[in-house]
Every structure is written in C-alpha cells, then in structure tokens.
NUTORBA-572890 format. One record per atom (N, C-alpha, C): residue number from 0; residue in one letter; chain; atom name; z, y, x. Coordinates in Angstrom, 2 decimals. Atoms other than C-alpha are relative to their C-alpha. Last residue first. Example, Ala and Ser with C-alpha at 12.3 -4.5 7.8 and 13.67 -1.06 7.14 Angstrom:
REM residues 2
+-----+------+------+------+---------+---------+---------+
| pos | code | unit | site |      c3 |      c2 |      c1 |
+-----+------+------+------+---------+---------+---------+
|   1 |    s |    A |    N |   -0.06 |   -1.19 |   -0.82 |
|   1 |    s |    A |   CA |    7.14 |   -1.06 |   13.67 |
|   1 |    s |    A |    C |    0.73 |    1.09 |   -0.77 |
|   0 |    a |    A |    N |    0.00 |   -1.19 |    0.89 |
|   0 |    a |    A |   CA |    7.80 |   -4.50 |   12.30 |
|   0 |    a |    A |    C |    0.00 |    1.20 |    0.90 |
+-----+------+------+------+---------+---------+---------+
END
This chain:
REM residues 117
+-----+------+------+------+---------+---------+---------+
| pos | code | unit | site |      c3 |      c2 |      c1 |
+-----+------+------+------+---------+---------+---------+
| 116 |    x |    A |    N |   -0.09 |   -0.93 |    0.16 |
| 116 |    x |    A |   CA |   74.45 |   87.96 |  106.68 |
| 116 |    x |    A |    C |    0.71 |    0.54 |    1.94 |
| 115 |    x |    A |    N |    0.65 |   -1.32 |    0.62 |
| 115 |    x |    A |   CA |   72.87 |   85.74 |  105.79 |
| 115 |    x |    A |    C |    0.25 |    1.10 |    0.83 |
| 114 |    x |    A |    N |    1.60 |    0.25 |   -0.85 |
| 114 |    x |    A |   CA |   74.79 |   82.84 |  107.86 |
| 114 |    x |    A |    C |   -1.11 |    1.46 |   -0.05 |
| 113 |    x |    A |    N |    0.20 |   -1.48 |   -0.76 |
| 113 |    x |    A |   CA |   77.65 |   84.01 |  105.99 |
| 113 |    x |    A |    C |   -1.12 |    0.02 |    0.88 |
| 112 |    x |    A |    N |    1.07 |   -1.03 |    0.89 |
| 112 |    x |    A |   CA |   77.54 |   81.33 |  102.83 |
| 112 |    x |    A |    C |    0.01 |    1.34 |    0.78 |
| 111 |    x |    A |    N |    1.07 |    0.50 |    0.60 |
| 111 |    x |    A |   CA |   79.84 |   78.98 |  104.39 |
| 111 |    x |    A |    C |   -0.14 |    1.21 |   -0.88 |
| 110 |    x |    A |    N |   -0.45 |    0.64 |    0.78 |
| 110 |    x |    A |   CA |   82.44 |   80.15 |  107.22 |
| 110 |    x |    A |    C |   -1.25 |   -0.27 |   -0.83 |
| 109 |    x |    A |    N |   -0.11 |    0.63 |   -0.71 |
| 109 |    x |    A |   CA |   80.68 |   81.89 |  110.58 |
| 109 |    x |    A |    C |    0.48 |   -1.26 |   -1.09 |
| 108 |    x |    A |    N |    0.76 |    0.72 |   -0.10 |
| 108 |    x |    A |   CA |   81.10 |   85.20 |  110.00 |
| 108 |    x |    A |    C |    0.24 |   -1.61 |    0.31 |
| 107 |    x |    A |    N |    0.79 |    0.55 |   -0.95 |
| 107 |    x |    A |   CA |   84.31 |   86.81 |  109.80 |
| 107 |    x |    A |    C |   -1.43 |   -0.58 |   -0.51 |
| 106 |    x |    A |    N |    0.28 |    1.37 |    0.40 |
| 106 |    x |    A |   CA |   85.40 |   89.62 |  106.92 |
| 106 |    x |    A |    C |   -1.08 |   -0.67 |    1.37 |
| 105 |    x |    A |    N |    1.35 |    0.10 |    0.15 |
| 105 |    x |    A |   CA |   86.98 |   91.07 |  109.07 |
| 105 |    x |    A |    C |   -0.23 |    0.21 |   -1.03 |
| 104 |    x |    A |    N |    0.15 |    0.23 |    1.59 |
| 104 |    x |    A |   CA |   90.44 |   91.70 |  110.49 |
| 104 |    x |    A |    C |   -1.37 |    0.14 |   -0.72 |
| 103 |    x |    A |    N |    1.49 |    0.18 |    0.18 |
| 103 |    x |    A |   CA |   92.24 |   91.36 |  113.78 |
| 103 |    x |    A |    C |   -0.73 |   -0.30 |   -1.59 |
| 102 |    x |    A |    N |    0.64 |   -1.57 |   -0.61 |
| 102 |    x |    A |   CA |   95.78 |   92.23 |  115.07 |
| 102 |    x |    A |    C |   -1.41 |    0.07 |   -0.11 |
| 101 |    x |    A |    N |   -0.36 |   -0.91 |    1.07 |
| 101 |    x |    A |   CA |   97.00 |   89.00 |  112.65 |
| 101 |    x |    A |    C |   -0.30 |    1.38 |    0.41 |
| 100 |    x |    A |    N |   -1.43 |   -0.04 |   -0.27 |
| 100 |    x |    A |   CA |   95.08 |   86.57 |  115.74 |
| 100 |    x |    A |    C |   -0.16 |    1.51 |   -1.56 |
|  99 |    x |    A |    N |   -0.16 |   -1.16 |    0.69 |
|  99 |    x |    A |   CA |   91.27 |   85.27 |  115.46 |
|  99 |    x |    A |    C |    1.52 |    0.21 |   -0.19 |
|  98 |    x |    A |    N |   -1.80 |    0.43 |    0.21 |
|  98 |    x |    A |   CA |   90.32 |   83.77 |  118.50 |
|  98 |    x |    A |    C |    0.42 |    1.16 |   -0.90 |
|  97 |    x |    A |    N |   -1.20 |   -1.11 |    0.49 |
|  97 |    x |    A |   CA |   86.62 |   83.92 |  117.68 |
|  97 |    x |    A |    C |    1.14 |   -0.32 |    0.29 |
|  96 |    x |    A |    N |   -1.25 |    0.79 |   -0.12 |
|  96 |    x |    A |   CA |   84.46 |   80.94 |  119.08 |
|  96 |    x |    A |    C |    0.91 |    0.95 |   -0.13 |
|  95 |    x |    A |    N |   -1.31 |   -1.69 |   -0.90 |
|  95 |    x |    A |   CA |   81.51 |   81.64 |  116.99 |
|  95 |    x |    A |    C |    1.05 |   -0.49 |    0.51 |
|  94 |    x |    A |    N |    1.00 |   -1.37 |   -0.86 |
|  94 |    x |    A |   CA |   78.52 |   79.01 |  116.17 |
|  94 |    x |    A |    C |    0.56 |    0.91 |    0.92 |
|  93 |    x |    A |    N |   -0.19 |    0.61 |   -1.33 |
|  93 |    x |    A |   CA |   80.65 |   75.76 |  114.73 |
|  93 |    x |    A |    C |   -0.71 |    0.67 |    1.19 |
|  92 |    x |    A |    N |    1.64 |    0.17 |    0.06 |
|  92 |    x |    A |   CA |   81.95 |   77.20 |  111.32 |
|  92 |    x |    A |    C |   -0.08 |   -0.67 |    2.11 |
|  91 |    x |    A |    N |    0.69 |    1.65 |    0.99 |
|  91 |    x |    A |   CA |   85.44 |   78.73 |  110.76 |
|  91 |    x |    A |    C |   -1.60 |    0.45 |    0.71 |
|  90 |    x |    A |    N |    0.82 |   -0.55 |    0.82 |
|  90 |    x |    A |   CA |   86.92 |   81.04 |  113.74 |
|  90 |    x |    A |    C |   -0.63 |   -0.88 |   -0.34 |
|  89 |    x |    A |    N |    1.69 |    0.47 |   -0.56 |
|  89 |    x |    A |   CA |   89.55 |   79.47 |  115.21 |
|  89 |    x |    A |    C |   -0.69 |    0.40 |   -1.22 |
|  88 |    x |    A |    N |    0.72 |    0.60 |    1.31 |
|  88 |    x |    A |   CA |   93.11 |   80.88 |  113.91 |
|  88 |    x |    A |    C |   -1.46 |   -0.10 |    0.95 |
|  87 |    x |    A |    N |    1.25 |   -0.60 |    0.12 |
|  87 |    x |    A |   CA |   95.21 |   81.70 |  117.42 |
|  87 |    x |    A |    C |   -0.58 |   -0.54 |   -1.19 |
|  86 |    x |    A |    N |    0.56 |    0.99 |   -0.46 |
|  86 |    x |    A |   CA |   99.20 |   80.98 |  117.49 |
|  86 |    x |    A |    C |   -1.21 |    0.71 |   -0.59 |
|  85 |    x |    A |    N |    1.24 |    0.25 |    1.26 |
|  85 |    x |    A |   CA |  100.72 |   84.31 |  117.99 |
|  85 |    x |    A |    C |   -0.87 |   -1.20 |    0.19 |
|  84 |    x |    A |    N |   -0.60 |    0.93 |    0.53 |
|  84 |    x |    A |   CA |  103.71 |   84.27 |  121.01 |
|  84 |    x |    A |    C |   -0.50 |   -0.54 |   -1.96 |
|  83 |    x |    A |    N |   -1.26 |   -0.02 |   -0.36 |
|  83 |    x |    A |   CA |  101.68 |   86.01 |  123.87 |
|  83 |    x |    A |    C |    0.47 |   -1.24 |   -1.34 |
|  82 |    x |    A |    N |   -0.11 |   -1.31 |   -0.53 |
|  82 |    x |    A |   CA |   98.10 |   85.31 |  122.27 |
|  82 |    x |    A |    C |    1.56 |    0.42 |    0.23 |
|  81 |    x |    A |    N |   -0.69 |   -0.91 |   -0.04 |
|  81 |    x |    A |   CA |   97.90 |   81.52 |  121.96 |
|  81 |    x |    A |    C |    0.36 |    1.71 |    0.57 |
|  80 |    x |    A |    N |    0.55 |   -0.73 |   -0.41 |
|  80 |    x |    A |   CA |   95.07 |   78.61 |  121.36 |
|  80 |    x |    A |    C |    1.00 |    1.15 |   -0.09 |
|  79 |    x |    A |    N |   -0.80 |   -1.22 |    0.24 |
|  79 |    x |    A |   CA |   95.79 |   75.12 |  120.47 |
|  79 |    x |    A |    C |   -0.09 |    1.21 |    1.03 |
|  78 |    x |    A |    N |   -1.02 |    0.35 |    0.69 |
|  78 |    x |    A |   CA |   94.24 |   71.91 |  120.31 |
|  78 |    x |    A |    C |    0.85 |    1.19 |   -0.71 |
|  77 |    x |    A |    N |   -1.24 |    0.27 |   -0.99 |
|  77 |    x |    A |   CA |   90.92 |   72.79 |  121.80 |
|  77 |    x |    A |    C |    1.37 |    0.04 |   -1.06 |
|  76 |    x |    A |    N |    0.36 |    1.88 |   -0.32 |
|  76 |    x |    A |   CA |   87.30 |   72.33 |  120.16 |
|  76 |    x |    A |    C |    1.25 |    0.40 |    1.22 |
|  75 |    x |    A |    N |    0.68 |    1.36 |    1.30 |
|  75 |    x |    A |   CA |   87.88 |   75.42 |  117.40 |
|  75 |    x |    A |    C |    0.17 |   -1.24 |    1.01 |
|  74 |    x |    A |    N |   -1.44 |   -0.09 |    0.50 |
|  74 |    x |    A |   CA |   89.73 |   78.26 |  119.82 |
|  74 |    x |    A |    C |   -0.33 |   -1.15 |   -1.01 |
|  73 |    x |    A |    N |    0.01 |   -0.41 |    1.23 |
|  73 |    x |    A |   CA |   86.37 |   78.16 |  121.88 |
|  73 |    x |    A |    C |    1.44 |   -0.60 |   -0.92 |
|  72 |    x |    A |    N |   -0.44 |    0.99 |    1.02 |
|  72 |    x |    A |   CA |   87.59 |   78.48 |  125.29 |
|  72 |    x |    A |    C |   -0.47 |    0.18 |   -1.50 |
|  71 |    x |    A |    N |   -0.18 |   -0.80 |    1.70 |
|  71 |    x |    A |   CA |   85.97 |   80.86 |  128.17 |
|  71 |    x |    A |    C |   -0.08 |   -1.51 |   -1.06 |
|  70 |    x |    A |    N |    0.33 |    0.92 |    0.57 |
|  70 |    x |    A |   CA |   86.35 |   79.97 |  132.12 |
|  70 |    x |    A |    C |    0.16 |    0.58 |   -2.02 |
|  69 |    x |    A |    N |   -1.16 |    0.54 |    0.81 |
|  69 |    x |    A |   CA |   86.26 |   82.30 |  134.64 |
|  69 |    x |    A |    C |   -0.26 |   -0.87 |   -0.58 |
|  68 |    x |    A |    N |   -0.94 |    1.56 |   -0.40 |
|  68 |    x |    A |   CA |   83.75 |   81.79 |  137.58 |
|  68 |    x |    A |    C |    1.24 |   -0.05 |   -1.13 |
|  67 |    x |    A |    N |    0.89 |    1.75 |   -1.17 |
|  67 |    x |    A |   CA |   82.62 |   85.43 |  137.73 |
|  67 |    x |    A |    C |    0.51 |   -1.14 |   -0.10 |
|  66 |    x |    A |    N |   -0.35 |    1.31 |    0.60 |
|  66 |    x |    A |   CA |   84.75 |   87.36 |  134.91 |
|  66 |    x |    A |    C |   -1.10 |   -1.02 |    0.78 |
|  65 |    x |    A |    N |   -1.38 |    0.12 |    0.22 |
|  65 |    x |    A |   CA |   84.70 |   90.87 |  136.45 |
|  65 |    x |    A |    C |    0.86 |   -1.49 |   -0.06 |
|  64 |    x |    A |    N |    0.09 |    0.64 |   -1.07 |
|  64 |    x |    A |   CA |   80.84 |   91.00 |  136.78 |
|  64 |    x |    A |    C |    1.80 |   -0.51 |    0.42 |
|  63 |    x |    A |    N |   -1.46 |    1.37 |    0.32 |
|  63 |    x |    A |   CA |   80.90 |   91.15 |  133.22 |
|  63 |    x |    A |    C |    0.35 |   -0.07 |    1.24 |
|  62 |    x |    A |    N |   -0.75 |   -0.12 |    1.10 |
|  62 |    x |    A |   CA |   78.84 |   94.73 |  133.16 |
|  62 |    x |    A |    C |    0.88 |   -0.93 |    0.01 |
|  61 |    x |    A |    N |   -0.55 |   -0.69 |   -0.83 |
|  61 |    x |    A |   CA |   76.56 |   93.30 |  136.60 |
|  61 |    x |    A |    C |    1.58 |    0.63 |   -0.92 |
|  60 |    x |    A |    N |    0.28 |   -1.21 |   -0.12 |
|  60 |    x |    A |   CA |   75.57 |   90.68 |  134.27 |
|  60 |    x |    A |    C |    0.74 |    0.84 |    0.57 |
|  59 |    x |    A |    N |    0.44 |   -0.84 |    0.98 |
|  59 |    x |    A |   CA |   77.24 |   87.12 |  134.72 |
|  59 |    x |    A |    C |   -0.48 |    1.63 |    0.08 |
|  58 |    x |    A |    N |    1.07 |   -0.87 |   -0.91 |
|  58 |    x |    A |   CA |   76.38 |   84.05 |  137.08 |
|  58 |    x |    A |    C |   -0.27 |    1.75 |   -1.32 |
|  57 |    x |    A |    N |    0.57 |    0.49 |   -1.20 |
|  57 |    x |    A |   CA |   79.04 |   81.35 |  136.57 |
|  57 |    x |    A |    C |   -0.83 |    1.25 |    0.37 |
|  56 |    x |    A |    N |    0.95 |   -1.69 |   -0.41 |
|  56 |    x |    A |   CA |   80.61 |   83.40 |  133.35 |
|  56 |    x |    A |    C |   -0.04 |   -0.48 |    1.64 |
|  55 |    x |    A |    N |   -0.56 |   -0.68 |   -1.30 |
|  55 |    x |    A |   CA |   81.78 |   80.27 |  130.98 |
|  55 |    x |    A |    C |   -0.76 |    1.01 |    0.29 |
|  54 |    x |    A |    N |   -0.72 |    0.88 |   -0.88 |
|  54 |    x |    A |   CA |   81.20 |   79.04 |  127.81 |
|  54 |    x |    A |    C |    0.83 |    0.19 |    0.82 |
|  53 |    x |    A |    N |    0.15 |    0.73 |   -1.48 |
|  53 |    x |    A |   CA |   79.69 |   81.70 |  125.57 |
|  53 |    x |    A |    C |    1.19 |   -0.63 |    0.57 |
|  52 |    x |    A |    N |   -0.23 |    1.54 |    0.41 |
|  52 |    x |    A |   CA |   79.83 |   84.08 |  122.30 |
|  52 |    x |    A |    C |   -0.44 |   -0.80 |    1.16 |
|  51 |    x |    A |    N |    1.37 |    0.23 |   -0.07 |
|  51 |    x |    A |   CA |   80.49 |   88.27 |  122.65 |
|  51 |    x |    A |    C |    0.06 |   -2.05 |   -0.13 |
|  50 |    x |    A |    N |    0.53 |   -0.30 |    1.36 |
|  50 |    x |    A |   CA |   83.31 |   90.77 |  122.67 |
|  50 |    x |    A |    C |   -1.11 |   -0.90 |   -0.24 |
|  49 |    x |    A |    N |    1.31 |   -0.38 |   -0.28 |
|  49 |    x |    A |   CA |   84.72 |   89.48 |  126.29 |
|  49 |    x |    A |    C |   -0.52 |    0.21 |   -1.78 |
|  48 |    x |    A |    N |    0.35 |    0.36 |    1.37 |
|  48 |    x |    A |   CA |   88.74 |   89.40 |  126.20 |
|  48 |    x |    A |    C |   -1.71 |    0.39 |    0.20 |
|  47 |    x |    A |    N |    0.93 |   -0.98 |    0.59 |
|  47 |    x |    A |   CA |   90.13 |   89.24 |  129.67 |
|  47 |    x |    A |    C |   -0.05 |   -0.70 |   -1.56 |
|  46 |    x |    A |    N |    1.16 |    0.39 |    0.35 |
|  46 |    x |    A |   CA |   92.81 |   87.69 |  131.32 |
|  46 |    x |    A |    C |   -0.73 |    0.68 |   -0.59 |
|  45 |    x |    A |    N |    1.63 |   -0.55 |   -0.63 |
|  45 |    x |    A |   CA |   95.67 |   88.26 |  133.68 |
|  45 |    x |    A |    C |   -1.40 |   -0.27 |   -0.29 |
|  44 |    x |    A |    N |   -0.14 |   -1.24 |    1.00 |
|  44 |    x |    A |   CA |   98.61 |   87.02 |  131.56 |
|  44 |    x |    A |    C |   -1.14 |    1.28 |    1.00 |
|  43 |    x |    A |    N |    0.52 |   -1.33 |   -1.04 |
|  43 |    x |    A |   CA |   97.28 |   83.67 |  132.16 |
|  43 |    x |    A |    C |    0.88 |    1.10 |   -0.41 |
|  42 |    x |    A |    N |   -1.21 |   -1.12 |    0.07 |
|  42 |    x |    A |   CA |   98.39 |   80.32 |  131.16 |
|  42 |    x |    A |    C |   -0.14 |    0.92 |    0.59 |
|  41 |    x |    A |    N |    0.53 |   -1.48 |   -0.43 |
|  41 |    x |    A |   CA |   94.97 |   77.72 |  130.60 |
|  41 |    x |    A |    C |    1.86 |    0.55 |    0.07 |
|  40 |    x |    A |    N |    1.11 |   -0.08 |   -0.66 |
|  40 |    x |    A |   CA |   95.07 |   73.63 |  130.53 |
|  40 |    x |    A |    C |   -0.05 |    1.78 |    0.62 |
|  39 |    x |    A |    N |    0.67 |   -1.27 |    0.09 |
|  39 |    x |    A |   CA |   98.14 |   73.18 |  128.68 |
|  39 |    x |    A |    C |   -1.01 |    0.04 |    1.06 |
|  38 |    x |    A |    N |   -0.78 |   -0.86 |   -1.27 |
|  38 |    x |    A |   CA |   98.74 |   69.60 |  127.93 |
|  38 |    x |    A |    C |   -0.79 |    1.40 |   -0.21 |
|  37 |    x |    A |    N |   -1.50 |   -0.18 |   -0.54 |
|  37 |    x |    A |   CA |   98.87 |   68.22 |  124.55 |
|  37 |    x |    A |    C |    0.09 |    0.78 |    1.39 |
|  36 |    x |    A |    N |   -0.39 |    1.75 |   -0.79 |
|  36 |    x |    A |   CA |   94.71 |   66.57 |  124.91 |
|  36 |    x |    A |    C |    1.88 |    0.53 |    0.41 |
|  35 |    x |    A |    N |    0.65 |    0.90 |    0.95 |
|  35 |    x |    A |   CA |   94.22 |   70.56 |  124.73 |
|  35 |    x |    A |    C |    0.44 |   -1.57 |    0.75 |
|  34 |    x |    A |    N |   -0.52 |    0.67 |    0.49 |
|  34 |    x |    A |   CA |   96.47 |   73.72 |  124.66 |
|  34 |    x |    A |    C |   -0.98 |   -1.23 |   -0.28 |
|  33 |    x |    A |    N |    0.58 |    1.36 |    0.38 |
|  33 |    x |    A |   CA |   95.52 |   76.58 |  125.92 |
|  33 |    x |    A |    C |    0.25 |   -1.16 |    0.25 |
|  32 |    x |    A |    N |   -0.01 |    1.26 |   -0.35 |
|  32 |    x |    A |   CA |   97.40 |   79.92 |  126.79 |
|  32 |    x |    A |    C |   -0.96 |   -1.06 |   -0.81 |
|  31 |    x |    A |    N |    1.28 |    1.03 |    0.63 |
|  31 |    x |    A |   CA |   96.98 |   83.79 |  126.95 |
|  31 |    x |    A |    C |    0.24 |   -1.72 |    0.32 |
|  30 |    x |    A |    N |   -0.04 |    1.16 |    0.01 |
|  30 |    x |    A |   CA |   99.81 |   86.26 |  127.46 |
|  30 |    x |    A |    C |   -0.82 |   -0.98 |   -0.92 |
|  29 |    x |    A |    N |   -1.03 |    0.94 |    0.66 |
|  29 |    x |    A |   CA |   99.00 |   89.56 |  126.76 |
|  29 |    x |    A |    C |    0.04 |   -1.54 |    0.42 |
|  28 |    x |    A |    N |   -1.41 |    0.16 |   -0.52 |
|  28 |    x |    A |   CA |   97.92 |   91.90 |  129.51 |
|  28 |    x |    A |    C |    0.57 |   -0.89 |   -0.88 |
|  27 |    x |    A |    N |   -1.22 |   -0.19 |    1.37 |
|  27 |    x |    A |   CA |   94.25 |   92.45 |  128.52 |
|  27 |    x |    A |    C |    1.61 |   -0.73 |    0.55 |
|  26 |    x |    A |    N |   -1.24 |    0.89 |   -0.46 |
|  26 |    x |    A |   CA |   91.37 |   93.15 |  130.41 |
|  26 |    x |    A |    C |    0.99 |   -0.35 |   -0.71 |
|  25 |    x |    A |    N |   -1.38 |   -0.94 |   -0.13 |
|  25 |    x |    A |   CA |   88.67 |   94.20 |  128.38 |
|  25 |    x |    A |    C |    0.61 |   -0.84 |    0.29 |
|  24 |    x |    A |    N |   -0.81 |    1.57 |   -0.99 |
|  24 |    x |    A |   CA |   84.55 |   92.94 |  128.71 |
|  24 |    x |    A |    C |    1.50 |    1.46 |   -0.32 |
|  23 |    x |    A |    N |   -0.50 |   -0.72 |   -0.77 |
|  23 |    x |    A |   CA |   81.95 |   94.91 |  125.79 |
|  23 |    x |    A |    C |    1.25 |   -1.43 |    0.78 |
|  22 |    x |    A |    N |   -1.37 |    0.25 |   -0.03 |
|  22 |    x |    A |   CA |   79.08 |   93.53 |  124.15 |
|  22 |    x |    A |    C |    1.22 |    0.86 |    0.82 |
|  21 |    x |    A |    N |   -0.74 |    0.98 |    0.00 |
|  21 |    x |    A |   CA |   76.44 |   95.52 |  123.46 |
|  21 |    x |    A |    C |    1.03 |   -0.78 |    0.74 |
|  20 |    x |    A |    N |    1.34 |    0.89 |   -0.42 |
|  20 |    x |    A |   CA |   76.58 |   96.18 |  121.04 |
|  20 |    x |    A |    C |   -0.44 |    0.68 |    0.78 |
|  19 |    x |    A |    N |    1.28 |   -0.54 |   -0.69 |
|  19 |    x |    A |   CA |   80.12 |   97.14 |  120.30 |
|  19 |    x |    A |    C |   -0.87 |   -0.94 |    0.17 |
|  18 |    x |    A |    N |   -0.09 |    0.05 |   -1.33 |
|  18 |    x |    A |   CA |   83.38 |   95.77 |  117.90 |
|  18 |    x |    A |    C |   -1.77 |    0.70 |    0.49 |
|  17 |    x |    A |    N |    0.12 |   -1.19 |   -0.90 |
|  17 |    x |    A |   CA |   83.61 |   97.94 |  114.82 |
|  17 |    x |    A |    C |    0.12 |   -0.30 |    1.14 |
|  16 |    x |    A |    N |    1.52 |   -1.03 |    0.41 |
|  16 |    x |    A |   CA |   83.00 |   95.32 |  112.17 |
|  16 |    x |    A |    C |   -0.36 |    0.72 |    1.07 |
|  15 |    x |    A |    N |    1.30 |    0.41 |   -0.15 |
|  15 |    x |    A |   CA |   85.34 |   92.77 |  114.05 |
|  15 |    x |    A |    C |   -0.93 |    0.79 |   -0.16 |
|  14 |    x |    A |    N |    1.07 |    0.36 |    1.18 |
|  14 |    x |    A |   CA |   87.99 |   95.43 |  112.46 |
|  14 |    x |    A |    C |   -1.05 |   -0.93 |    1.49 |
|  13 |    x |    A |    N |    1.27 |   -0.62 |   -0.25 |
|  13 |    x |    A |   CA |   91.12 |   96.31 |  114.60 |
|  13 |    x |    A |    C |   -0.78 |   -0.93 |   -0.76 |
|  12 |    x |    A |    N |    0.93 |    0.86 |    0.15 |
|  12 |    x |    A |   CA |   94.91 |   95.97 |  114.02 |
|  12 |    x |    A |    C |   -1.48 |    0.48 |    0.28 |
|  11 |    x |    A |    N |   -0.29 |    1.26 |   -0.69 |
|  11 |    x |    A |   CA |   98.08 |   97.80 |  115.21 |
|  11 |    x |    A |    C |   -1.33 |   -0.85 |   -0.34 |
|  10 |    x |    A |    N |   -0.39 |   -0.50 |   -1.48 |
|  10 |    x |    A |   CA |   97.70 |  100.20 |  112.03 |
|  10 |    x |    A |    C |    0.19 |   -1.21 |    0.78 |
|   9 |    x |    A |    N |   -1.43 |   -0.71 |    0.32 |
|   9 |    x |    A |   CA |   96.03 |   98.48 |  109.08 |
|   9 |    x |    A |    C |    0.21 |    0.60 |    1.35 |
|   8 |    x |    A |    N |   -0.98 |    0.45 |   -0.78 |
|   8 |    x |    A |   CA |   92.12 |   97.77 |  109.75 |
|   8 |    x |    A |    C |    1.83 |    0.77 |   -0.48 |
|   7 |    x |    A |    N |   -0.39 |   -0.78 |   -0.83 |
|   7 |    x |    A |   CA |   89.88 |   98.24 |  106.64 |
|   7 |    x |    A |    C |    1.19 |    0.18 |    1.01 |
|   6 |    x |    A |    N |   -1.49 |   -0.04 |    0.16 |
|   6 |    x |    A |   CA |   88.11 |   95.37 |  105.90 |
|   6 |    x |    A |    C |    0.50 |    1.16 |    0.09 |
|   5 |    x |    A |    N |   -0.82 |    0.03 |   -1.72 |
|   5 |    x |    A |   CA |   84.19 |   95.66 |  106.20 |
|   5 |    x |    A |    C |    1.99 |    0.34 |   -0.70 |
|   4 |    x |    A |    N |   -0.81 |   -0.80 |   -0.79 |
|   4 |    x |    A |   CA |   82.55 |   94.78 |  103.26 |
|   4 |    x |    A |    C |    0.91 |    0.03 |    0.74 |
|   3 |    x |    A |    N |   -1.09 |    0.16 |    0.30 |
|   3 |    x |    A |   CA |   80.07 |   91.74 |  102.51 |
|   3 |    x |    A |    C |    0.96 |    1.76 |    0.62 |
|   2 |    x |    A |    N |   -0.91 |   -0.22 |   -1.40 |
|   2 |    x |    A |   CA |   76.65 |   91.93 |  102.85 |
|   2 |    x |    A |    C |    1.68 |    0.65 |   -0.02 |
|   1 |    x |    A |    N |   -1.10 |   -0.23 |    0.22 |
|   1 |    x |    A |   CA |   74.15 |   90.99 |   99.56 |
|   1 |    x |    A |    C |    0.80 |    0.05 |    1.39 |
|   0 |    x |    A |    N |   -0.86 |    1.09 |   -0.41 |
|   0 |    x |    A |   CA |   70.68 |   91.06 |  100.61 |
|   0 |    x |    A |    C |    1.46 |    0.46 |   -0.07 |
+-----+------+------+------+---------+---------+---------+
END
C-alpha cells in the first residue's frame, strides 16, 4: 500500500508524523481564539493542545485529567480559528479537527485519497 512521506520539519516547525501514541496533552502559552456566528466564543492564553480527535473532556483519563470540562473546537465547523496572530487552516475532510498553523507540517490525512493510509 502506497504511504505518503513524512515532510521534513524546518526549524520552528514539527511533523504530524512524529506526534505520540498515545496521545499526548501540552499546555501552551500562545494565544488561542474562536470565531463563530462573527463573535468570538473562545480567548485563552491558558490552553492546551491535546494530540488526538474529540469534542470536549467531561470525564477524561487520568493522563488528560488537566482538561476536565474544557471545551475542544474543530477548526472546520467554526468561522475562524487563531494561534496568537496565525489564522488556523482546518484540516481537509470531516474526521480530523487539526488546527493546522505554518509551525506544522505533514502530509495530513483527512483530504481525498488518504483514508488508506
């Protein structure tokens, strides 16, 4: 089965390929916002990044326990999605909710003909 190669990250950037399984939770200091129906709904600079695909974290593994009750956006079914002053690319397809920003580099899943793989 044909499987696409892994990018290789420039400095400042990181590969999808080389996130963990499994998943991993990181705090992150950059300014996070959302954007839907025009108003902003989210403005944090106290938020996490979770390596992994889901809604929210009502009741999560001792590992997430961090993110009880947050709330998690897919960057596809909201207007607009921002890392400090980087607007977010939504990861194609309707499975992954990737916020994919220029510090990130794949090849993603999720567009047509990756299913495979």
């Amino acid at each position: 089965m044909w499987r696409p190669k892994r990018i290789e990250p420039a400095a400042g950037q990181e590969s999808v390929w080389d996130y963990p399984r499994p998943p991993r939770l990181e705090k992150i200091g950059a300014r996070l916002r959302v954007i839907f129906n025009a108003r902003t709904v989210a403005d944090t600079t106290a938020g996490y990044r979770v390596l992994e695909t889901t809604w929210s974290y009502p009741s999560p593994s001792l590992a997430f326990s961090d993110i009880a009750d947050h709330i998690a956006f897919y960057a596809s079914r909201v207007d607009e999605c921002w890392v400090d002053d980087e607007r977010v690319q939504p990861q194609e397809g309707d499975f992954y909710g990737g916020w994919i920003t220029s510090r990130i580099v794949g090849p993603f899943k999720g567009g047509a003909g990756t299913r495979g793989w």
